[in-house]
Structure formats: C-alpha cells, structure tokens
C-alpha positions in Angstrom: -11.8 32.6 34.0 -13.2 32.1 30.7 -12.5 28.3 29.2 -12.6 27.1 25.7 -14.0 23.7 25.7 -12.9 20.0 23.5 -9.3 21.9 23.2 -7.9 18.2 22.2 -9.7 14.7 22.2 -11.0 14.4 25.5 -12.8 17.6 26.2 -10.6 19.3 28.2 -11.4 22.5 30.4 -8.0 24.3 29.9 -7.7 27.5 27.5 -8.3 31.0 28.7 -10.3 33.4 27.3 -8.7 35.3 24.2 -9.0 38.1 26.7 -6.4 37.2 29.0 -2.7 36.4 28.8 -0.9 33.6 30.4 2.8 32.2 30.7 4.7 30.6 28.4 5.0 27.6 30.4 1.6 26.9 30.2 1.6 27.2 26.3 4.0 25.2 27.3 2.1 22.2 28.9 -1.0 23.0 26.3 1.3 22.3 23.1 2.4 18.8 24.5 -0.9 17.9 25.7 -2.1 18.2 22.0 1.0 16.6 21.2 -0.1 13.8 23.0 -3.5 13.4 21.7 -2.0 14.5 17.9 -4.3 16.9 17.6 -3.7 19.7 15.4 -7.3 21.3 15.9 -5.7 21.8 19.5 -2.2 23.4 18.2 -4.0 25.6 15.7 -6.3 26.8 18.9 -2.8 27.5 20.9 -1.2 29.3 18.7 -5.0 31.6 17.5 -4.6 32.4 21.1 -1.0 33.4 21.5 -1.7 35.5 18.2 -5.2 37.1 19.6 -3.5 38.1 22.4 -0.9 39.8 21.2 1.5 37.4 23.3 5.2 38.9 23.4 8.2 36.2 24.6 11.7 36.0 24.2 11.3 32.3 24.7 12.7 30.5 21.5 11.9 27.1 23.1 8.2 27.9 23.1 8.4 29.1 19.3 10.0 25.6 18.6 7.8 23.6 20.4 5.3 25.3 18.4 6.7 24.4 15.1 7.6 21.3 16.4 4.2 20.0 17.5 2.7 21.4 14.1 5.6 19.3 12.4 4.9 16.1 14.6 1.2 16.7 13.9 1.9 16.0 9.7 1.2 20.2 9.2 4.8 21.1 7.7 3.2 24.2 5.8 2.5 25.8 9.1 5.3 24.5 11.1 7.2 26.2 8.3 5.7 29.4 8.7 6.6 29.5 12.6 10.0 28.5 11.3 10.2 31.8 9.4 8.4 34.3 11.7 10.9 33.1 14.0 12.7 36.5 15.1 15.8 34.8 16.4 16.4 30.5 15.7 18.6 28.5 18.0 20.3 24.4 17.3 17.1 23.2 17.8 14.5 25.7 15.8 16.5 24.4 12.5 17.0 20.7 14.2 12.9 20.6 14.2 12.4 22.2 10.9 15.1 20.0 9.0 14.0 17.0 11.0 10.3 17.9 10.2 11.2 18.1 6.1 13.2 15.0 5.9 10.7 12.8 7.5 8.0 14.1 5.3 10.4 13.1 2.5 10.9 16.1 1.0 14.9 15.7 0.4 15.8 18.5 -1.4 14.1 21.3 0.8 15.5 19.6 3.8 19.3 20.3 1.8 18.2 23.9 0.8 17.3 24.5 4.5 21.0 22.4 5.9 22.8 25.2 3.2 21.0 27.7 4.5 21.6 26.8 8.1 25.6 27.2 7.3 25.2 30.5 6.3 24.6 31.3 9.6 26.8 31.4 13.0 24.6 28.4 14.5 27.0 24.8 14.4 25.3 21.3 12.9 24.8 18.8 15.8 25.0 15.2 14.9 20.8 15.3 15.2 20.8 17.5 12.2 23.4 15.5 10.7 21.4 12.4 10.6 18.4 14.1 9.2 20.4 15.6 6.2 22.1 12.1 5.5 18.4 10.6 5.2 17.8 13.0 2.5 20.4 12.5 0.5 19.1 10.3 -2.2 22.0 11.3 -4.4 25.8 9.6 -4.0 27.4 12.4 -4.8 25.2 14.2 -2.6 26.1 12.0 0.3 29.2 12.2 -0.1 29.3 15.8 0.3 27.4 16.0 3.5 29.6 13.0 4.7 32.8 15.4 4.0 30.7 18.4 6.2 30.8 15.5 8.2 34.2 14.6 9.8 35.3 18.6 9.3 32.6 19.1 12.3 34.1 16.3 14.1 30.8 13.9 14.4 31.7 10.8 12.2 32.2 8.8 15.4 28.8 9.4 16.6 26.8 6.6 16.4 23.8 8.1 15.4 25.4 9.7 12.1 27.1 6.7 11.8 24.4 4.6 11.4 22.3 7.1 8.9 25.3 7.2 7.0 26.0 3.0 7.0 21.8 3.1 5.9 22.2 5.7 3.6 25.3 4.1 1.1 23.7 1.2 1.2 20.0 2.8 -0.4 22.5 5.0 -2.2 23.7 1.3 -4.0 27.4 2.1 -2.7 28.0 -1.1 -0.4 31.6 0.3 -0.9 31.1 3.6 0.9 28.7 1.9 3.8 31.2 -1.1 4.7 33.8 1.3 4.5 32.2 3.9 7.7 31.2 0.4 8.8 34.8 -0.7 9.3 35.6 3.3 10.9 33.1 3.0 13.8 34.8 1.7 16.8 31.5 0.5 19.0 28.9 0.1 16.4 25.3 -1.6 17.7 23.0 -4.2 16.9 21.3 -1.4 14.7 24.3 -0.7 12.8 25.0 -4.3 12.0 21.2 -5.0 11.1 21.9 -2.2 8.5 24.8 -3.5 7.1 23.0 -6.4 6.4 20.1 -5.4 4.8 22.4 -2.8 2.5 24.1 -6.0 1.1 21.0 -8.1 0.6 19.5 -4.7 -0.7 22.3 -4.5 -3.4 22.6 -8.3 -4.2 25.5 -9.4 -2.5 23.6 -12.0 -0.1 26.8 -13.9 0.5 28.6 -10.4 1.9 25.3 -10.1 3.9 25.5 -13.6 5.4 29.5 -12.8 6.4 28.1 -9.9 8.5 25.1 -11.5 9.5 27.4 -14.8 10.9 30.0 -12.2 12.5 27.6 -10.6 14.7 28.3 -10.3 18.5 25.0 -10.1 18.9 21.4 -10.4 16.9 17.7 -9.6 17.6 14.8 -10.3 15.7 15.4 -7.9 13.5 18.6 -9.4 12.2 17.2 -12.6 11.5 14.4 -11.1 9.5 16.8 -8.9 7.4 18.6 -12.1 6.2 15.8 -14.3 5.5 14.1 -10.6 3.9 17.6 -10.9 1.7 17.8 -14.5 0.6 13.9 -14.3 -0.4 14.7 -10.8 -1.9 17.5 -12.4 -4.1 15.6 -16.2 -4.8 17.4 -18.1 -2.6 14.5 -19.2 -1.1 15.9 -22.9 -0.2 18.5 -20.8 2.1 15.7 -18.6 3.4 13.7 -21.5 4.8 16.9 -23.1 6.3 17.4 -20.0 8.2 13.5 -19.3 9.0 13.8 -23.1 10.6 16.6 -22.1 12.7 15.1 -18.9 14.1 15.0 -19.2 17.8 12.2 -16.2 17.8 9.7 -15.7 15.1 7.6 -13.4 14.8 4.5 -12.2 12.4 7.1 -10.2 10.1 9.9 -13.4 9.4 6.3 -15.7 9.0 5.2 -12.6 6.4 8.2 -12.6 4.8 8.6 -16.5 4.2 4.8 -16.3 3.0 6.0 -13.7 0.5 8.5 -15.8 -0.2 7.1 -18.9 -1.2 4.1 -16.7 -3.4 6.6 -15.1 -5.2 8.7 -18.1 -6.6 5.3 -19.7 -7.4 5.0 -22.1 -4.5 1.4 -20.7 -3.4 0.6 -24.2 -1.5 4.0 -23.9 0.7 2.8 -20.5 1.1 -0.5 -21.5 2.3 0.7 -23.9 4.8 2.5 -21.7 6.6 0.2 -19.2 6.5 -2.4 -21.7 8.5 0.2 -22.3 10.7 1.0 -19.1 12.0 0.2 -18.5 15.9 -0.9 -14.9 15.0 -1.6 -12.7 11.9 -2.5 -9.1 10.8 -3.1 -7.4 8.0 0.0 -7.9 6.2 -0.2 -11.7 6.8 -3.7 -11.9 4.8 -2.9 -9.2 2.4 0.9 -11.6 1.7 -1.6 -14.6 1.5 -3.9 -12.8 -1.0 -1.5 -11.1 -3.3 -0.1 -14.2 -3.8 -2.6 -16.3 -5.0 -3.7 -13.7 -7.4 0.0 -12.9 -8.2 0.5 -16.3 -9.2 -3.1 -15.8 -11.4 -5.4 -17.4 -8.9 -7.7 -14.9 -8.5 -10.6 -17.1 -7.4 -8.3 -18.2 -4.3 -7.5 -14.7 -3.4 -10.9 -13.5 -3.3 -12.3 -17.1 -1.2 -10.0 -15.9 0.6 -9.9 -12.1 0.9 -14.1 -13.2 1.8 -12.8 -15.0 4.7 -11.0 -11.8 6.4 -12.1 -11.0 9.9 -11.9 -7.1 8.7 -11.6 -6.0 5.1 -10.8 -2.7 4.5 -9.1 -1.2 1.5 -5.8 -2.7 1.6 -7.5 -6.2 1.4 -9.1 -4.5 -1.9 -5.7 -3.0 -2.9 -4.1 -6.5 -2.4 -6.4 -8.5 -4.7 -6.1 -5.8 -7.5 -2.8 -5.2 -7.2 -2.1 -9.1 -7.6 -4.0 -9.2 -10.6 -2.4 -6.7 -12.1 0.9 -8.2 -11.6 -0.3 -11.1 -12.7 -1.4 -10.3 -16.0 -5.2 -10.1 -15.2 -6.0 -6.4 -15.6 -9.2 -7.0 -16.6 -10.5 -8.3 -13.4 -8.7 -5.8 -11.6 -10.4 -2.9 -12.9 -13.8 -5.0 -12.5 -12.7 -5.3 -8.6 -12.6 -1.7 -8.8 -16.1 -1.4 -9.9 -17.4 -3.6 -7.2 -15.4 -1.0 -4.8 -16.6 1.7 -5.7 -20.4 -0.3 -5.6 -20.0 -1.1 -2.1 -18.9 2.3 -1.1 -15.5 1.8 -0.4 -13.2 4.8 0.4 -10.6 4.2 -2.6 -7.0 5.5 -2.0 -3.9 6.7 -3.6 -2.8 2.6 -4.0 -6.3 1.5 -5.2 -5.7 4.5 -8.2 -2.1 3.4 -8.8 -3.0 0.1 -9.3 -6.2 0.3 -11.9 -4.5 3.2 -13.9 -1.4 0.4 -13.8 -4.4 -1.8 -15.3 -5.4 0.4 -17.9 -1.4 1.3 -19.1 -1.0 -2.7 -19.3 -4.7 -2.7 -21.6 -4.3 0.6 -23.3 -7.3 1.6 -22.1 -7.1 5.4 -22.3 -10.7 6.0 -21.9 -11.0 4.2 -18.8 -7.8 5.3 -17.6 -9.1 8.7 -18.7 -12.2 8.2 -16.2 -10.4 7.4 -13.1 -7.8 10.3 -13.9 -11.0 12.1 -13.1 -12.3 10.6 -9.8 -8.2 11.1 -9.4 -8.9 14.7 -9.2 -12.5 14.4 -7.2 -10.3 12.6 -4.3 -8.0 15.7 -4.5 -4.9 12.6 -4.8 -3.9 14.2 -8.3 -0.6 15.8 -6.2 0.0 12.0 -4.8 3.8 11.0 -5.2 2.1 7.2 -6.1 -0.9 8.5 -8.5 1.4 10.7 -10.4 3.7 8.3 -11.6 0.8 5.7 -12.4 -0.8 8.6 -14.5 2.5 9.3 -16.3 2.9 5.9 -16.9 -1.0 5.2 -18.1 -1.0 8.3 -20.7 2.9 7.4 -21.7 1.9 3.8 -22.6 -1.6 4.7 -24.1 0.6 6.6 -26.7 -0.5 10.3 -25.1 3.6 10.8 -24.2 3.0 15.1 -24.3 0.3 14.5 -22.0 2.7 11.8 -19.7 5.6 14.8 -20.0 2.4 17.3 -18.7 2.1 15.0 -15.7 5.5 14.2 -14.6 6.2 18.7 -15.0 3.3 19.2 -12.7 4.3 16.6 -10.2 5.2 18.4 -7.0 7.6 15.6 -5.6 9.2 13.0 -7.9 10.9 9.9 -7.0 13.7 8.0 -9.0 10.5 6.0 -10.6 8.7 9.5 -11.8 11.7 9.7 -14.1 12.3 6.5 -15.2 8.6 6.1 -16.2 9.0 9.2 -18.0 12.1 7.9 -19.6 10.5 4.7 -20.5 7.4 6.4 -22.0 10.0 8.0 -24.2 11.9 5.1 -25.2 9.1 3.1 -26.3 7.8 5.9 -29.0 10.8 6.3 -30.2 11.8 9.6 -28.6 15.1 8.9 -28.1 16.7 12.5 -28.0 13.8 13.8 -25.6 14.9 10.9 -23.2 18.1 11.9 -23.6 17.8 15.5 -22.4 15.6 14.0 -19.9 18.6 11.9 -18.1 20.5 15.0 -18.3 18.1 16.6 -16.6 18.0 14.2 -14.0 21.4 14.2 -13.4 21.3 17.5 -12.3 18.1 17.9 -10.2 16.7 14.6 -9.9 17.8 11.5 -7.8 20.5 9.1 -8.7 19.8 7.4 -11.7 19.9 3.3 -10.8 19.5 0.4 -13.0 15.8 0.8 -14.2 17.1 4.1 -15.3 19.3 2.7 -17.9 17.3 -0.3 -18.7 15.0 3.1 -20.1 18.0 4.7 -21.5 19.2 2.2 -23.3 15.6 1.1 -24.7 15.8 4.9 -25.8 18.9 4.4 -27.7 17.8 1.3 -29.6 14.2 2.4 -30.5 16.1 5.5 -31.8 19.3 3.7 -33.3 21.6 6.3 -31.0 24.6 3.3 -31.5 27.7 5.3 -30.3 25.6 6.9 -27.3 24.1 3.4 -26.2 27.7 2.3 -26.0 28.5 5.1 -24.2 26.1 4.8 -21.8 26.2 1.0 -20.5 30.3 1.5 -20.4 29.8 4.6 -18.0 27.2 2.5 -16.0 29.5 0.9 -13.6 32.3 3.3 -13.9 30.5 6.7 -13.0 27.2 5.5 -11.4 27.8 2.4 -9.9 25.5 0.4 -11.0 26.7 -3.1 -12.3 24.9 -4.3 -15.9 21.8 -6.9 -15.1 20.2 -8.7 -17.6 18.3 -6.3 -18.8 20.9 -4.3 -20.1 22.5 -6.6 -21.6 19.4 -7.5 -23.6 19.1 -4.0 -24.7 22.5 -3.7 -25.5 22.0 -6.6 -27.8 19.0 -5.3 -29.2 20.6 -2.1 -30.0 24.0 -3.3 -31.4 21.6 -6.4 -33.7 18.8 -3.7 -35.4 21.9 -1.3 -36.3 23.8 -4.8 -38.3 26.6 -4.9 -35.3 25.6 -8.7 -35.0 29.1 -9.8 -34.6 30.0 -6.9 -32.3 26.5 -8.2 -30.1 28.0 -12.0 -30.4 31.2 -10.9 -28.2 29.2 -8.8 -25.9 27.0 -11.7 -25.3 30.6 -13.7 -24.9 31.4 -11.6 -22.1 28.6 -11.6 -20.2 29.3 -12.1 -16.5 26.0 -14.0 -16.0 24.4 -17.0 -18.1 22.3 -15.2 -20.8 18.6 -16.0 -20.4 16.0 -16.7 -23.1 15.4 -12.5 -23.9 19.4 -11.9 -24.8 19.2 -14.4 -27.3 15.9 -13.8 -28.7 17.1 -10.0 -29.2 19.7 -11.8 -31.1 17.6 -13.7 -33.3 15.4 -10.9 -33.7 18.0 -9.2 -35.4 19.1 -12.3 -37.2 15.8 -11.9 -39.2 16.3 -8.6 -39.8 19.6 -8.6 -41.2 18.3 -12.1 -43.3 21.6 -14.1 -41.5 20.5 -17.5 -41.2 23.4 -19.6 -40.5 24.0 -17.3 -37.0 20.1 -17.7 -37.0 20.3 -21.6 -36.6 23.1 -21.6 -33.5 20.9 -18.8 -31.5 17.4 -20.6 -32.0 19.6 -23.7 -30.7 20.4 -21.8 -28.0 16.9 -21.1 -27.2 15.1 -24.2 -27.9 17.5 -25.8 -25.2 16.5 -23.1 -22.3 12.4 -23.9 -23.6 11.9 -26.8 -25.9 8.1 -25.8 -25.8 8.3 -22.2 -26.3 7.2 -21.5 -30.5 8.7 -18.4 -30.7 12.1 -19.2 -32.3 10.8 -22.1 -34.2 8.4 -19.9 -35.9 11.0 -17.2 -36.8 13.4 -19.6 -38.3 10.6 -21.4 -40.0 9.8 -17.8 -41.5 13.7 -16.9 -42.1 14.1 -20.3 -44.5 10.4 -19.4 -46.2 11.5 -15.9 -47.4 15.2 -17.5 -48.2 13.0 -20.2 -50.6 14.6 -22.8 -48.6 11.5 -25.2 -48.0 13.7 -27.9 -46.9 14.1 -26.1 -43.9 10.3 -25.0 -43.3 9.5 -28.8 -43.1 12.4 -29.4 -40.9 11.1 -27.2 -38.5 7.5 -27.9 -38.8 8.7 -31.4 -37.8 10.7 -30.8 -35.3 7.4 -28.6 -34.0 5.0 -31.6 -34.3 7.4 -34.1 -33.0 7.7 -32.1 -29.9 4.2 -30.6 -29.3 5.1 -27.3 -29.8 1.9 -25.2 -31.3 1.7 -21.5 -32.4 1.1 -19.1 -29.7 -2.2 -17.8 -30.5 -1.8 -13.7 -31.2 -4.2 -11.7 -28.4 -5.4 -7.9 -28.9 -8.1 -5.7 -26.9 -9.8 -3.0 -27.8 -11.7 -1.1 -25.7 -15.7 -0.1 -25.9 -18.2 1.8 -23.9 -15.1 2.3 -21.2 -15.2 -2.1 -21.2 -11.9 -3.9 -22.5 -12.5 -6.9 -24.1 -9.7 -9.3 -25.1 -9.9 -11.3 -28.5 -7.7 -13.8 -29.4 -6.9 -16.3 -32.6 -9.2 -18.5 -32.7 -11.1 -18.5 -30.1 -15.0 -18.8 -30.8 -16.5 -18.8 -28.1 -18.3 -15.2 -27.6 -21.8 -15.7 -27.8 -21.7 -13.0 -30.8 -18.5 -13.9 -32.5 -20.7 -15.2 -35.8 -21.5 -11.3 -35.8 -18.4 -9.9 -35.4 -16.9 -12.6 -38.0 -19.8 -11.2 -40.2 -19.2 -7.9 -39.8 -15.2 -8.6 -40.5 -16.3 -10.2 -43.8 -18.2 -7.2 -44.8 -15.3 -5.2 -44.3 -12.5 -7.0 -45.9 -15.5 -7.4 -49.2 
C-alpha cells in the first residue's frame, strides 16, 4: 500500500494511495485524528482523497464529521460547502453547521440557516436551540426564538435555559433573563453565575449581590463575577471587601482587582497587589501596564513592559492602547514606530489602537498611511480595524469616506454603527444619521445607549428639536435602555442651542441622578448663547461648587458681563479667579507635518525653533 506522509503534525504513515478506496470508518478515524492535532492541512488531504477517488457513501455521519472537523478547524467557507453538497442532512448536519456560524459570530447567517432549517421536516433539538439564542443580538429577535422555544417543548432544558438567562442579560433585558430565571426548576451553578454577571452587566449591582448572597452554591467563577461587577460599576471599596473574603483566588479575581484599582486611579494599590500575586500571566502584566499608562504614566508602563519575562505584541498593544486612552496619542503612534523597527508582527489591536490615535490627533495623513499597511496585512475585512477606520476618516472630517468603510465592512457590530452615527453627528449630518438608525433598526443589532448618546448629538448639531424629544422619550419605553448621563447632557444641549432653556431647567429637575459638571456646562453654554445672565450666574454657581478650580465657567461668565458692558462683574470674577488660584486653561492645537503631529500650546516657548515660527507668524499677520 501506497502512504502519504506528515498527514497531521506528527508525520503520520496512514493515507492510501489516491488509487485505492477504503471504508468510511477509517475516514472516520483519519478526520478525528486531524481533529485532534487541529490540522486543516490534514482535513483538506481527507477529503482530496475521498473526492479523487470517486468515494460513494450513504453515510451522513461521515459527511458531518467532515464539515464538522473543517468547522472546528476555523474553515467555515469549506465546512459550508460540505454543508450544501450534502445530498441528504440529518439533526446533526444543520446542528454542526449552525453551531459552526454562531461561534464564528456570524449571527445573522446562523438565523438565515435556523429559518431555513424549519422549512424542512427535520425538528430543532435544544443543541441547536442554544446556538440560535447566542446569535441573537437583537431583543426582539430573542424573543422570537424564545417563543419557537416553549412551542417545541425545550424551555426546561437546562442548556437552553442557560443561553437564554445569558442572552437577556447581553440583550440589556434583566427583565426577560430573571424572569426564565425564576421558570427553571433545577438551574446550576452556571446559571446563577449568569444571572449575576447579567445584573452587574446592566448596572443593577445590588440585584447582582441578592443573587450572588442566595446561591446554594458558588465556585470561583461566582466570586469573580461579583467583584468583576462592583469594579465594573465603581464600587471598588465593595470589590476589595469581597476580594478579602474570597476563600480561593485565583490569577483572574487578582487581574480583575488590578484592573480595578488602575482604573479609579489608584495605580500604587494596583501595584501592590500586583507584586503580591503568587502567579501571573499575560493578562496580569498587560492589567499592570495599561494602567500606569492609562492613568498617563507612560514611563512606568514601559520600565515595566521592559521587565516582562516574554513580550510579545499584546505587551505592545497594552502600552499603546493605554496611552491612547490616556490622552497621549502622540507617544502611542511613536510606540508604533519602534514596533514596526524591531520587527514586530503588528495585529488587528495594534491597527485599532494607532488609527484610534490618529482620529483623537486628526491626523489623516498618518492615519492615511497605516490604512495602507492595513491593506498589506490583508486585516482591512477585520470586524476591530473596520470600525477604527470608520471612526479615523469620520473624525478627520472625510465622513463619505467613513460611510465607504462601514458599506464595505463584511460583519458589523453594534459599535460599526454607532461610530458611523457619531461621525455623522459631529458634522452636522443629522438627517443622514437619522436614516442611518432606521437602518439599523431593521438589519443591524439592537441599538443600546452609545447609540442614542450619537442620535441625540445628531439632533442637536442639526437642531431636529421635536425628533430629539422623541427619541430620548422612546428610549426606555421601546428599547429599554434607561437615560445615563450622557443623554441627559445632550438633551440639554439640544433643548439650550434651540432657546428651550426653561424647558432644559425642568428636565435637569427631573433627573433621576445628580447632574455632573457636563449637564450644567451644556446649560451655560446655552446661557451665553441666548445672552441670559441671571440663569447664567445660578448655573456657573452650580459648577464652581462641583470644581472650584476648573476656569471654564468663570471665563464664560466673565465674557457674558463683558459683552453685556457690565464691568462690575468682569472684576468680580477676575477676583474671585485670583483669590482662588484659578488661571486660564491654556488653548492646545496640532497640526500635522511630514506624517509627525506636533502639539502647540499658548504660551508655551519652549521649542528650540519657536523664535522662527513666532517670526514667521509675524510675517503673516503684517
């Protein structure tokens, strides 16, 4: 017998010659032994063979262990073409192929397939069930397969019942998921763990603590969800408490409390822990890094990144990624450059991140550049990429190019539209963003809250009054999603350009939350415009007390009694300024040469060549 060698890793002596024709059950044995060894070289010889050979069986569960082994072996596009050369499909052919689609995260194909599948005489089992519920990224969606559901009789199963208790709670109905929660008569550590994190998910961390205290039983896991919650939500003094009574920890719960601390700006707590852990991976040095240049100290995070046993990519992503979070764009896209120096293989976060740098710098020429090496890396398709590109043409003005982007996208998320949205809003294309939401309401994902942050931005920039109204009334009623901050400072904004300042007063009245230092300065924002200086006065009052130090509302009231002729009040102010130690922000702007971004602010003198350019500037303005 004629072998084929090196049929999976390993070198194994087991194929036939093309020549000769064996039993299914030894395709059989050969598929799982590339299953084993994930090798797809070794499925795509298999299946040469059975094709070269002409090889003839009625044996459907050799056809899906075909496409399932392609599937399992990240091919879809070929497990897919099994799928429909298939010449008859059982329970399991469209089990695998459904599975296959929803794990690669392609949610609507896996629906088209599930509406197919009906069509047909073969009955859902609660394995394809669970698969269909994990694509279901709409509510209303959900909903529907939850109805197909109980008709097929599988709502008590606990597999289903957990995808569905996961899948509300992603969904942001906490409703829905406590409700099949409550249903399931036996439900298991896993379901409760879910429940859990679905309310820490959605902000209700007391409702997560309720579950989390009524549990017969917990596991790791379930600690780590709640402390995840509490540090997801700020309560970090809670998450602590519960990190010290943990009676296991492991590196995730130390991860997350290192995470924790970084984010709410305690970097030293952060650091202690972080030398105190008994073990750490990746993710414990990458936490450890992104937070010290998250919280701008990008000289610690690179001592530090220095100090890995291994760096790789990620510990290169971590550091740039920080910085750009952190305000300090330039020095990410300088990290970049050393990268690609030192020969490092960049990936689709690496791109994400520096075209995120050049969308916070305007830097289209750079951003421009990297698009490029985008393209070269063949990462252009990337779910990630794509919505940093849309987002870097979309805030370097280029929004027809940004609309260009997000129609060629293969795959887009809920964030691919509300980038798109955004990039909208902030030229001033309200109606386009419009038409956009409508759009997405009928083939894209839910909308959630970033969605009508951009909505409502849309509406202001444009002054689309009666159609902002409409939409942050509808928010809670039709899409369940509760007004944040956010929207309320939109709102405001909207309601105080168009002269509704009264009508923007009440609203503020009613908020369910303390306003914060943005609501108010939307308000006095449109205080200036509208020249109304007595409701000026109570609002800048309002946001001197949240930051005495802050200039910004001194300086627009100073300005407000200045073009009012009321000088009395300038010197009040400026007094009330000096007494305090409150100075002028200084005003920044970049601009961008030779693909380098360099920042200028007022004032500052100290570029080695800034008698040239202050030459140069006189020359102009003469």
């Amino acid at each position: 017998m004629t072998c084929k060698k090196n049929l999976v890793k390993g070198g194994v002596d087991i194929l036939p010659s093309t020549k000769e024709i064996i039993e299914s059950s030894t395709y059989h044995s050969l598929l799982q032994l590339c299953l084993t060894n994930r090798s797809l070289a070794g499925v795509k010889l298999v299946h040469a063979h059975m094709i070269q050979t002409a090889f003839q069986s009625n044996d459907v569960s050799l056809e899906n262990k075909l496409m399932s082994s392609y599937a399992k072996c990240c091919c879809l596009l070929d497990a897919s073409r099994v799928f429909d050369k298939m010449p008859e499909r059982n329970v399991v052919s469209w089990s695998a192929i459904i599975a296959a689609y929803s794990s690669s995260g392609y949610g609507k194909d896996t629906l088209v397939l599930f509406k197919k599948m009906k069509t047909t005489s073969i009955q859902s089992s609660q394995f394809i069930f669970s698969s269909v519920v994990t694509a279901c990224d709409r509510l209303a969606c959900l909903r529907e397969v939850h109805g197909d559901i109980i008709r097929s009789g599988f709502e008590s199963d606990l597999f289903v019942g957990n995808a569905l208790v996961c899948m509300y709670t992603k969904c942001g109905s906490v409703e829905d998921a406590r409700h099949m929660f409550d249903k399931m008569s036996e439900p298991n550590v896993i379901t409760w763990n879910a429940m859990v994190a679905g309310y820490a998910r959605n902000g209700y961390v007391a409702k997560a603590l309720e579950v989390f205290q009524g549990m017969p039983e917990r596991n790791v896991v379930s600690w780590t969800s709640m402390i995840a919650g509490y540090v997801q939500n700020g309560f970090l003094k809670e998450a602590c408490q519960l990190f010290d009574k943990m009676p296991e920890r492991n590196v995730v719960s130390w991860t997350c409390m290192i995470s924790g601390y970084a984010r709410n700006g305690f970097v030293d707590k952060a650091r202690e822990l972080f030398d105190k852990m008994p073990e750490r991976n990746l993710v414990s040095w990458v936490a450890m890094i992104a937070g010290y240049a998250q919280n701008g100290q990008i000289e610690e995070s690179l001592r530090l990144f220095q100090k890995m046993p291994v760096r790789n990519v990620v510990s290169w992503n971590a550091v740039i990624s920080g910085c750009v979070q952190s305000g300090h764009s330039v020095e990410a896209l300088k990290l970049y450059r050393q990268m690609q120096l030192q020969g490092v293989k960049l990936n689709s976060t690496t791109f994400s991140s520096v075209l995120s740098a050049c969308a916070d710098l305007v830097a289209m020429e750079q951003g421009i550049e990297i698009h490029e090496e985008v393209v070269k890396e063949g990462l252009e398709s990337d779910l990630f990429v794509g919505n940093a590109l849309v987002d870097m043409y979309a805030k370097c003005g280029s929004v027809r190019v940004a609309r260009n982007m997000f129609d060629k996208m293969i795959k887009r998320d809920v964030i691919s539209w509300n980038t798109m949205i955004a990039g909208y809003a902030m030229h001033g294309f309200g109606k386009e963003a419009l038409e956009l939401f409508d759009k997405m309401q009928c083939c894209g994902p839910c909308p959630d809250h970033v969605t009508f942050v951009g909505i409502l931005s849309a509406c202001c920039h444009a002054g689309l009054v009666d159609e902002g109204r409409k939409y942050f009334n509808n928010m809670s009623q039709y899409y369940h999603v509760m007004p944040a901050m956010e929207h309320y400072a939109s709102m405001v904004d909207l309601l105080g350009r168009a002269g509704h300042l009264d009508e923007a007063k009440i609203l503020i009245s009613k908020m369910q939350m303390k306003p914060d230092y943005i609501v108010w300065s939307s308000l006095l924002a449109a205080c200036r415009i509208h020249n109304d200086i007595k409701l000026a006065e109570c609002v800048a009052e309002r946001l001197i007390e949240l930051n005495p130090l802050k200039s910004t509302p001194y300086v627009l009231l100073s300005n407000m009694y200045a073009t009012a002729g009321r000088k009395e009040g300038v010197d009040k102010v400026r007094k009330m300024m000096k007494g305090r130690g409150v100075s002028k922000e200084p005003g920044c702007s970049w601009i961008e040469i030779n693909k380098r971004v360099h920042a200028f602010f007022s004032g500052d003198k100290s570029r080695t060549q800034m008698h040239k350019i202050y030459e140069e500037l006189d020359l102009s303005s003469g």
